[in-house]
mmCIF file as gemmi writes it, N, C-alpha and C atoms, coordinates in Angstrom:
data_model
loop_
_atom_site.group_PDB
_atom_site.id
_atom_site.type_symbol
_atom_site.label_atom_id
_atom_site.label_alt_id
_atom_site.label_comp_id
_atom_site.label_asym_id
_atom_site.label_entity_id
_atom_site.label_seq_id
_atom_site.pdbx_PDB_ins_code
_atom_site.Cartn_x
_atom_site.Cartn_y
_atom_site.Cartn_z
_atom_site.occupancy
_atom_site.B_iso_or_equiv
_atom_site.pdbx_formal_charge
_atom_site.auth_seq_id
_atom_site.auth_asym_id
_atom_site.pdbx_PDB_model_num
ATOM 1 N N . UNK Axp A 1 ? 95.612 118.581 135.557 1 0 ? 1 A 1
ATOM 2 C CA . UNK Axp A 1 ? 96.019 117.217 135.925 1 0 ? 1 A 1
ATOM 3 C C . UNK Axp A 1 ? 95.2 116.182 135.158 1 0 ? 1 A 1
ATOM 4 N N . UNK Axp A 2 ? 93.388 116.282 134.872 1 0 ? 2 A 1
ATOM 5 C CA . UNK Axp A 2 ? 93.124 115.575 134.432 1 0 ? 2 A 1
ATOM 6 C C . UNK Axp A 2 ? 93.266 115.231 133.289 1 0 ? 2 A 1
ATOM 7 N N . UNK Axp A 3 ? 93.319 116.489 132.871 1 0 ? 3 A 1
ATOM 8 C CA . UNK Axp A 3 ? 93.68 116.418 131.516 1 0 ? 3 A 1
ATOM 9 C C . UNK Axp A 3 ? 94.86 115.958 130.019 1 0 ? 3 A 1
ATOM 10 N N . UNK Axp A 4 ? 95.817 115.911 131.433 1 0 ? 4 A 1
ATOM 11 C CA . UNK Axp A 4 ? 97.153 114.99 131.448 1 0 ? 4 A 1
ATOM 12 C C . UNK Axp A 4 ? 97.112 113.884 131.561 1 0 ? 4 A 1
ATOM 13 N N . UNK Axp A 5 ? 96.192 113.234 132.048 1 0 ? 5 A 1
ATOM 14 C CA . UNK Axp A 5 ? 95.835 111.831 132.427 1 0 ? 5 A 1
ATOM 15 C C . UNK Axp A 5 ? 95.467 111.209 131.437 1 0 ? 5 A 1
ATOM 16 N N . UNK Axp A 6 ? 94.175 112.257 130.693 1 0 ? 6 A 1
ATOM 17 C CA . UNK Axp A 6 ? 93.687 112.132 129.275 1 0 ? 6 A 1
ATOM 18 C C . UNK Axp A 6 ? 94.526 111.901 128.227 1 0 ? 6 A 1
ATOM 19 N N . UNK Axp A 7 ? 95.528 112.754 128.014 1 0 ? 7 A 1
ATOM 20 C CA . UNK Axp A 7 ? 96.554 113.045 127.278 1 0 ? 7 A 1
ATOM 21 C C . UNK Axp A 7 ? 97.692 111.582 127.113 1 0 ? 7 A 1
ATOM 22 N N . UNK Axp A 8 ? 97.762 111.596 128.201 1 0 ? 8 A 1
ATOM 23 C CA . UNK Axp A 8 ? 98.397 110.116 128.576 1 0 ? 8 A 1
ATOM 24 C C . UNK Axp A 8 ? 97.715 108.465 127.956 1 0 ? 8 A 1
ATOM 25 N N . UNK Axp A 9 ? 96.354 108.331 128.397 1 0 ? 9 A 1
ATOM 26 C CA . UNK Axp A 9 ? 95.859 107.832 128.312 1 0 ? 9 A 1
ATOM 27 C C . UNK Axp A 9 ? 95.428 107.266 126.353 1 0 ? 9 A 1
ATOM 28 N N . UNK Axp A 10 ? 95.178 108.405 125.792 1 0 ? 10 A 1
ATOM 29 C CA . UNK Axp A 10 ? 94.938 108.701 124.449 1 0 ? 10 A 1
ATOM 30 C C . UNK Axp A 10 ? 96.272 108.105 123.921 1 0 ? 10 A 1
ATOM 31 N N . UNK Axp A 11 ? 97.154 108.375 124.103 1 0 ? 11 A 1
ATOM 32 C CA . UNK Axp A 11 ? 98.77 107.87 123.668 1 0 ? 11 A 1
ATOM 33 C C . UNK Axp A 11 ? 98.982 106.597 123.861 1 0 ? 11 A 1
ATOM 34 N N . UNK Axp A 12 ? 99.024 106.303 124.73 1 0 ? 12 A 1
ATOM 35 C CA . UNK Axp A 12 ? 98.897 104.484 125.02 1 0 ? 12 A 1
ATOM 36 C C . UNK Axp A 12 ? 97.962 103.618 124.322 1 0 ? 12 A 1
ATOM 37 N N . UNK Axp A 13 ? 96.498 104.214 124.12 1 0 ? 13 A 1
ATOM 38 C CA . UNK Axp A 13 ? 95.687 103.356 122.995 1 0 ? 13 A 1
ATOM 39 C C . UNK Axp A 13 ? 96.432 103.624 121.474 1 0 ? 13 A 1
ATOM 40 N N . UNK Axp A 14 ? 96.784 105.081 121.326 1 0 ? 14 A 1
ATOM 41 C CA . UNK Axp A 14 ? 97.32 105.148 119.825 1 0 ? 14 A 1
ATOM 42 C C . UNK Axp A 14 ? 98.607 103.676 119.728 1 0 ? 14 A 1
ATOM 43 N N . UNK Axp A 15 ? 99.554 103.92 120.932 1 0 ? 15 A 1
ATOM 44 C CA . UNK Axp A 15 ? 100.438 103.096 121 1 0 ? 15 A 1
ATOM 45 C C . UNK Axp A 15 ? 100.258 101.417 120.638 1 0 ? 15 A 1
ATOM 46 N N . UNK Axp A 16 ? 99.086 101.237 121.416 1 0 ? 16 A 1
ATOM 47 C CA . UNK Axp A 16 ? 98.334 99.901 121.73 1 0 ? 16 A 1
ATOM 48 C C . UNK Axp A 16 ? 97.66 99.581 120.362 1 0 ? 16 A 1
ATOM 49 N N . UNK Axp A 17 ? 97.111 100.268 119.468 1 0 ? 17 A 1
ATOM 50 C CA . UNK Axp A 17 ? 96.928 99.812 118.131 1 0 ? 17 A 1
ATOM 51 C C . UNK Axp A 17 ? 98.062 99.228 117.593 1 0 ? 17 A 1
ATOM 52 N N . UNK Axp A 18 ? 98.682 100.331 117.285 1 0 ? 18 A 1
ATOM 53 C CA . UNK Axp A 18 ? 99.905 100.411 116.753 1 0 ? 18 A 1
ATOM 54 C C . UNK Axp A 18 ? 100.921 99.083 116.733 1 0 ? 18 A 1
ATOM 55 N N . UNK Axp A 19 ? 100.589 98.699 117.917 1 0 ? 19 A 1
ATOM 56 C CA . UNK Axp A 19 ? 101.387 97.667 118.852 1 0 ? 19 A 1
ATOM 57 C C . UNK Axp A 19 ? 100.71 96.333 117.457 1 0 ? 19 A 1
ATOM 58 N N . UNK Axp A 20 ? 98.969 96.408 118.209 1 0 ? 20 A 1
ATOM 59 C CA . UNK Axp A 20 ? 98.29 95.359 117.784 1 0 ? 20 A 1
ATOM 60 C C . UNK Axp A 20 ? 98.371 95.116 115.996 1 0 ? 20 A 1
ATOM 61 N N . UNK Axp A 21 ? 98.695 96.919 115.545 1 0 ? 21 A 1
ATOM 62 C CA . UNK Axp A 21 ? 99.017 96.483 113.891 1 0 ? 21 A 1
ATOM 63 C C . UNK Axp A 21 ? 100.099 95.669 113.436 1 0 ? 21 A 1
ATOM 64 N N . UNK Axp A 22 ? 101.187 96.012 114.124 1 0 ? 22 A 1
ATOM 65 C CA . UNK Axp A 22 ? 102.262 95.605 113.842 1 0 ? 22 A 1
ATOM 66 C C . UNK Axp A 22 ? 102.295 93.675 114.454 1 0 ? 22 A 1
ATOM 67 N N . UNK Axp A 23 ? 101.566 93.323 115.031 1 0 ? 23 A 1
ATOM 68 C CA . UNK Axp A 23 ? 101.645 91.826 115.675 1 0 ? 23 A 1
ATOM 69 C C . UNK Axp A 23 ? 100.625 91.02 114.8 1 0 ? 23 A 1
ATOM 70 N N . UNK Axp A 24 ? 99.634 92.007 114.223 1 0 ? 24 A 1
ATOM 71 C CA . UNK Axp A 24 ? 99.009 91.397 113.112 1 0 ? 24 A 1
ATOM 72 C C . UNK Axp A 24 ? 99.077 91.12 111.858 1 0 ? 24 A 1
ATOM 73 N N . UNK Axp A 25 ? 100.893 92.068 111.438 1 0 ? 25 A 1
ATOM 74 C CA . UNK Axp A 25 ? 101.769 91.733 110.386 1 0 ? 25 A 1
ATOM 75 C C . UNK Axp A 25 ? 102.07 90.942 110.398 1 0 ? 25 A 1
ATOM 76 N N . UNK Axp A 26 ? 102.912 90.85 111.435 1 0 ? 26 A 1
ATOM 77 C CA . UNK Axp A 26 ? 103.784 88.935 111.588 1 0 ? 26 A 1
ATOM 78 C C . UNK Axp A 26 ? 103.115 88.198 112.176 1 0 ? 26 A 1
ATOM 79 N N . UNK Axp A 27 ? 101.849 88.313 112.241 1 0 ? 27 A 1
ATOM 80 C CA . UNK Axp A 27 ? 101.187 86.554 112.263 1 0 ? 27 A 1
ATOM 81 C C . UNK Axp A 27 ? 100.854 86.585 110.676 1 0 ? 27 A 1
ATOM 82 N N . UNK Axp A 28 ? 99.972 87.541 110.328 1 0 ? 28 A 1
ATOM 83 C CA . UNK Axp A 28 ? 100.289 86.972 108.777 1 0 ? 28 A 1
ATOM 84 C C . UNK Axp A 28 ? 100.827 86.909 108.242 1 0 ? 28 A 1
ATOM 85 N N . UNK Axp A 29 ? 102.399 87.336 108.092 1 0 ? 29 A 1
ATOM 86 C CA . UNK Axp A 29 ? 103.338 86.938 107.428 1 0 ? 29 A 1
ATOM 87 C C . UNK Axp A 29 ? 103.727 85.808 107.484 1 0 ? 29 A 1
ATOM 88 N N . UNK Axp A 30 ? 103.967 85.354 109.357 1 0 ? 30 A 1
ATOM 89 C CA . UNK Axp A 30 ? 104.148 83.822 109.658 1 0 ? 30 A 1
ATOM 90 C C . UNK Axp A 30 ? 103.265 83.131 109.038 1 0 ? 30 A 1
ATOM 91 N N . UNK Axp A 31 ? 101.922 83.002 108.959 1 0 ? 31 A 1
ATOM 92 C CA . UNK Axp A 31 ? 101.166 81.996 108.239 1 0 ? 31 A 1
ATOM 93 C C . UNK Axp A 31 ? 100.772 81.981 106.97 1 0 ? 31 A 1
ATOM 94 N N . UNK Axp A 32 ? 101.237 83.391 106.345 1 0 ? 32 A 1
ATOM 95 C CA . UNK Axp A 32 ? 101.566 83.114 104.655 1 0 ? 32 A 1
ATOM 96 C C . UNK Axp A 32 ? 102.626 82.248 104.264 1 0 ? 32 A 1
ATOM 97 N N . UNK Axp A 33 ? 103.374 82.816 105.008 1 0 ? 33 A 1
ATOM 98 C CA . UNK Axp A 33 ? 104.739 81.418 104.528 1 0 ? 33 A 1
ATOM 99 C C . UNK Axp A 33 ? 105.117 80.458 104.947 1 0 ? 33 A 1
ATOM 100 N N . UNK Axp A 34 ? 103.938 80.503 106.287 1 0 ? 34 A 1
ATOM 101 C CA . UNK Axp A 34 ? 103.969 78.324 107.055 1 0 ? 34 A 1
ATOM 102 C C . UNK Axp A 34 ? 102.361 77.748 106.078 1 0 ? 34 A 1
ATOM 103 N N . UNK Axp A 35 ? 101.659 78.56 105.839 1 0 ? 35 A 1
ATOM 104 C CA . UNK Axp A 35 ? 100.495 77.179 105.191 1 0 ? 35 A 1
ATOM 105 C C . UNK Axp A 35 ? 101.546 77.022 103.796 1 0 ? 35 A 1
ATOM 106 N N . UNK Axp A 36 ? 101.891 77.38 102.658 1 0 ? 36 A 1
ATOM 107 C CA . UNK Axp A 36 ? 102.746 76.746 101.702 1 0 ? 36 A 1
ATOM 108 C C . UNK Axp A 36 ? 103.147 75.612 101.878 1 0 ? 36 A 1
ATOM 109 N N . UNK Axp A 37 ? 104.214 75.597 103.173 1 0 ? 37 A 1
ATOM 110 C CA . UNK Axp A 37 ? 104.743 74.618 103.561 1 0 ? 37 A 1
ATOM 111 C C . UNK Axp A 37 ? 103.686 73.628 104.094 1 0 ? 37 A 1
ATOM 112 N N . UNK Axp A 38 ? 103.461 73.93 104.856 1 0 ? 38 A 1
ATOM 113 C CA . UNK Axp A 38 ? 101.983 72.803 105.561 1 0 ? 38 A 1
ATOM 114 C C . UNK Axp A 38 ? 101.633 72.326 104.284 1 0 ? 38 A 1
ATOM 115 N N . UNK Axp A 39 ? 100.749 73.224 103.079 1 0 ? 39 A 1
ATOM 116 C CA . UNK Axp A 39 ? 100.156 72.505 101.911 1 0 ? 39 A 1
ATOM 117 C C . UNK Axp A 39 ? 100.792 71.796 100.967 1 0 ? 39 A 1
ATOM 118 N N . UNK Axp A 40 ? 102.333 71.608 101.024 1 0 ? 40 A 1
ATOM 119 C CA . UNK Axp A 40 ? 103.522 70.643 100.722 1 0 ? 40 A 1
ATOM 120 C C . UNK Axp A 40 ? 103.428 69.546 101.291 1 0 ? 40 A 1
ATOM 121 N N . UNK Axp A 41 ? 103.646 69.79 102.532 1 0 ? 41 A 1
ATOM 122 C CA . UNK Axp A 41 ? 103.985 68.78 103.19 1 0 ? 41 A 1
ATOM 123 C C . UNK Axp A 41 ? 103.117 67.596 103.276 1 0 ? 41 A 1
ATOM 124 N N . UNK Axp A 42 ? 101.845 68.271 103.087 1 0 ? 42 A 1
ATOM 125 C CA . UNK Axp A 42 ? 100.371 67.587 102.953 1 0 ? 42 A 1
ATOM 126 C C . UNK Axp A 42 ? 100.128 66.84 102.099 1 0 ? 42 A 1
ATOM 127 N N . UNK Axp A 43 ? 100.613 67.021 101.095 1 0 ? 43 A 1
ATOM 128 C CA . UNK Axp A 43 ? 100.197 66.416 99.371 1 0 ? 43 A 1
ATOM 129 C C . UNK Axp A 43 ? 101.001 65.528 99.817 1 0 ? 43 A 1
């Protein structure tokens, strides 16, 4: 049982990276291609 718990547990952090890699794509993607604009808009 505990060890299932473990098992469980281990999967959800792999997941939870995973999660956090992928959300740390599209913020930088979003703010590679909004400062351009911002530094346009600026000048």
């Amino acid at each position: 049982m505990l060890t299932w718990v473990t098992r469980i547990r281990e999967t959800e952090s792999q997941l939870g990276g995973l999660e956090l890699q992928i959300v740390n794509m599209f913020i930088h993607i979003y703010y590679t291609s909004l400062l351009p604009t911002l530094w346009l808009s600026a000048r």
